[in-house]
VOBA-1610 file (N, C-alpha, C; in pm, whole numbers, padded with zeros to 5 digits, always signed):
BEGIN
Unk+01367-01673+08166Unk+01423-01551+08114Unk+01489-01578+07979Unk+01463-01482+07859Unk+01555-01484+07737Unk+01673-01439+07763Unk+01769-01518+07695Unk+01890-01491+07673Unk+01930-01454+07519Unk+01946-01345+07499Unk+02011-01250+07388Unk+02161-01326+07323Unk+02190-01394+07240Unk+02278-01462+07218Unk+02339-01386+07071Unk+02411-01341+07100Unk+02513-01245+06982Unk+02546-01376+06841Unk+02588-01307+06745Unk+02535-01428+06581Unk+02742-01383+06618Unk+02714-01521+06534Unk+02926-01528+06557Unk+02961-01398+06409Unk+03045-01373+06430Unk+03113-01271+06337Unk+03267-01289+06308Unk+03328-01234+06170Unk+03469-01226+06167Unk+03462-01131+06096Unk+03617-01062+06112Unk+03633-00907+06043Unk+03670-00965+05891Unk+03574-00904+05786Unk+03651-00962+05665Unk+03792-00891+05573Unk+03811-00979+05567Unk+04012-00882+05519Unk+03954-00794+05415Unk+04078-00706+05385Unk+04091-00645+05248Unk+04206-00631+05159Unk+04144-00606+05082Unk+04287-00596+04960Unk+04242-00503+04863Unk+04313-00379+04823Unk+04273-00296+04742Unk+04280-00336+04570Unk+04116-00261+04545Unk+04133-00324+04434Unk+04173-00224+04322Unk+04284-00311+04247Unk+04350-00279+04049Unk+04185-00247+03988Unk+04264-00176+03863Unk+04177-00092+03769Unk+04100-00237+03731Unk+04186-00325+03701Unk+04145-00458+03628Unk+04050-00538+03719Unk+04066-00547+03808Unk+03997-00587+03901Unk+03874-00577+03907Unk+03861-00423+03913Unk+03729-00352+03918Unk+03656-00408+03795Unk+03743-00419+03676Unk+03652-00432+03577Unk+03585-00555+03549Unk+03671-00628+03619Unk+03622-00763+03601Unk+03504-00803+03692Unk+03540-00773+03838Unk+03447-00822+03910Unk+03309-00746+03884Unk+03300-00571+03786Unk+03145-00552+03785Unk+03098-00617+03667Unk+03202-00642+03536Unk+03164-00704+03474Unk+03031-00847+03486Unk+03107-00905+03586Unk+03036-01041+03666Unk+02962-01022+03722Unk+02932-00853+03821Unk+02787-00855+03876Unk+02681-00800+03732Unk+02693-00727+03671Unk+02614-00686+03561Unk+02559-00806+03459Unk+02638-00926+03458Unk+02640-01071+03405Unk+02568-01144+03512Unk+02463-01142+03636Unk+02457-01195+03714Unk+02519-01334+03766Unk+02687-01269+03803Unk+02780-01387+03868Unk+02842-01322+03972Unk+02774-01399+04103Unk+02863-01299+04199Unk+02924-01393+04249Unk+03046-01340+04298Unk+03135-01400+04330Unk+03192-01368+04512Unk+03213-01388+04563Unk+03280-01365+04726Unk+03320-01425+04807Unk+03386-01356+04927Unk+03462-01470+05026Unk+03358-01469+05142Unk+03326-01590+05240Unk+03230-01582+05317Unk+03376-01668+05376Unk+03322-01656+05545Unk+03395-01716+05662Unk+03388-01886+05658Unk+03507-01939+05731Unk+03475-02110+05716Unk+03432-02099+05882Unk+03324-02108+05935Unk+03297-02087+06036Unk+03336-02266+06131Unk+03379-02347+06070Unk+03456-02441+06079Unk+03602-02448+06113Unk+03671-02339+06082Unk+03789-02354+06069Unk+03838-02180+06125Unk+03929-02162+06198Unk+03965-02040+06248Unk+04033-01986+06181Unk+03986-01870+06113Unk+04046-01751+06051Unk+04103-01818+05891Unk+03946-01904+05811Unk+03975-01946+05689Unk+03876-01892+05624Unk+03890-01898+05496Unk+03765-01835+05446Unk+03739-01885+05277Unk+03660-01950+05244Unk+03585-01996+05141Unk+03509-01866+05020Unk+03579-01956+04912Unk+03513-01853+04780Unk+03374-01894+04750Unk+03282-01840+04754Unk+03176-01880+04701Unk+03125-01800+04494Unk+03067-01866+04476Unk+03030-01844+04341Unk+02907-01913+04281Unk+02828-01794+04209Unk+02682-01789+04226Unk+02651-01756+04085Unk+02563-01819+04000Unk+02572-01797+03852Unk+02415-01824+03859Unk+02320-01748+03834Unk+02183-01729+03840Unk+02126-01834+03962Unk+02060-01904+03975Unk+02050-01954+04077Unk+02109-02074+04108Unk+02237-02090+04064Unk+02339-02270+04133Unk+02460-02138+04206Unk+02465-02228+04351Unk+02576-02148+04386Unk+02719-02297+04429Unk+02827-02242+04396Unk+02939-02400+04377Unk+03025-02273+04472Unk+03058-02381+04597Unk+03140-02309+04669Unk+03333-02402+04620Unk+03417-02268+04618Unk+03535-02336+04612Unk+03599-02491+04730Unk+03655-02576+04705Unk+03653-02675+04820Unk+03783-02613+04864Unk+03882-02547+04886Unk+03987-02516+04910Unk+03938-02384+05034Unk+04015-02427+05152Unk+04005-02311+05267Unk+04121-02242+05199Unk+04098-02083+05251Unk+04222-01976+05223Unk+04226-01922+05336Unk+04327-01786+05338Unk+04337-01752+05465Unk+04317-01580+05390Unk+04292-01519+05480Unk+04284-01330+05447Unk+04239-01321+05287Unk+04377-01302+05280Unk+04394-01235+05134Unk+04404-01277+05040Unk+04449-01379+05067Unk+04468-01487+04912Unk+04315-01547+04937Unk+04235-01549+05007Unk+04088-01547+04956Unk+04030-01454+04857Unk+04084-01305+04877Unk+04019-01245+04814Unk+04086-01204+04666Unk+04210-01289+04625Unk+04280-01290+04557Unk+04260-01413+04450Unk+04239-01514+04544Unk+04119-01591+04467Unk+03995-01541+04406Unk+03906-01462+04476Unk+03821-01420+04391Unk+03791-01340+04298Unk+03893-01226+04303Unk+03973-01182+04191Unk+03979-01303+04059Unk+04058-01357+04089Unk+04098-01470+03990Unk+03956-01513+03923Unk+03892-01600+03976Unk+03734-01611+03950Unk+03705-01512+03817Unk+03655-01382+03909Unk+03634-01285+03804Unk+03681-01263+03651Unk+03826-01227+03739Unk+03884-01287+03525Unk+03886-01380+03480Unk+03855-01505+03541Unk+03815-01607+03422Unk+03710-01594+03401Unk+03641-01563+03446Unk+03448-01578+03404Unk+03463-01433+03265Unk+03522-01318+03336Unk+03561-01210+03211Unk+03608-01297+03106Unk+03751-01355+03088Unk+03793-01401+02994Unk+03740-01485+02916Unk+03633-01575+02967Unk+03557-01651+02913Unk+03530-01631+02829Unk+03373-01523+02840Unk+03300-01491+02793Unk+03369-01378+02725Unk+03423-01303+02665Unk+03460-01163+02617Unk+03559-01235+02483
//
């Protein structure tokens, strides 16, 4: 008999995003650089920045937790904005 085995999942946090924010992070998708938090499926309730610049993707080595993941990737964004601009 098959057994139906459910894919692991976590709820991903949020944090509302600033005007600046916005601008930065579409800036970076329109620049093809995406940036995001994916789960440390290693570690309970941590979560890893990933970052993707045409095809090399360099994940951050630092676990975060919620929000300051996604506060990190924020961050990301405006430097890759500030960079380049």
């Amino acid at each position: 008999m098959y057994k139906n085995k459910k894919a692991p999942s976590r709820k991903a946090p949020f944090l509302a995003q600033t005007k600046d924010n916005a601008i930065h992070w579409s800036w970076c998708i329109r620049n093809k650089i995406s940036i995001c938090v994916i789960p440390d499926w290693n570690t309970v309730d941590k979560w890893l920045v990933e970052i993707k610049i045409k095809d090399k993707i360099s994940i951050d080595p630092k676990k975060y937790e919620g929000i300051e993941a996604l506060a990190k990737m924020y961050e990301y964004c405006k430097y890759y904005y500030n960079k380049n601009n």
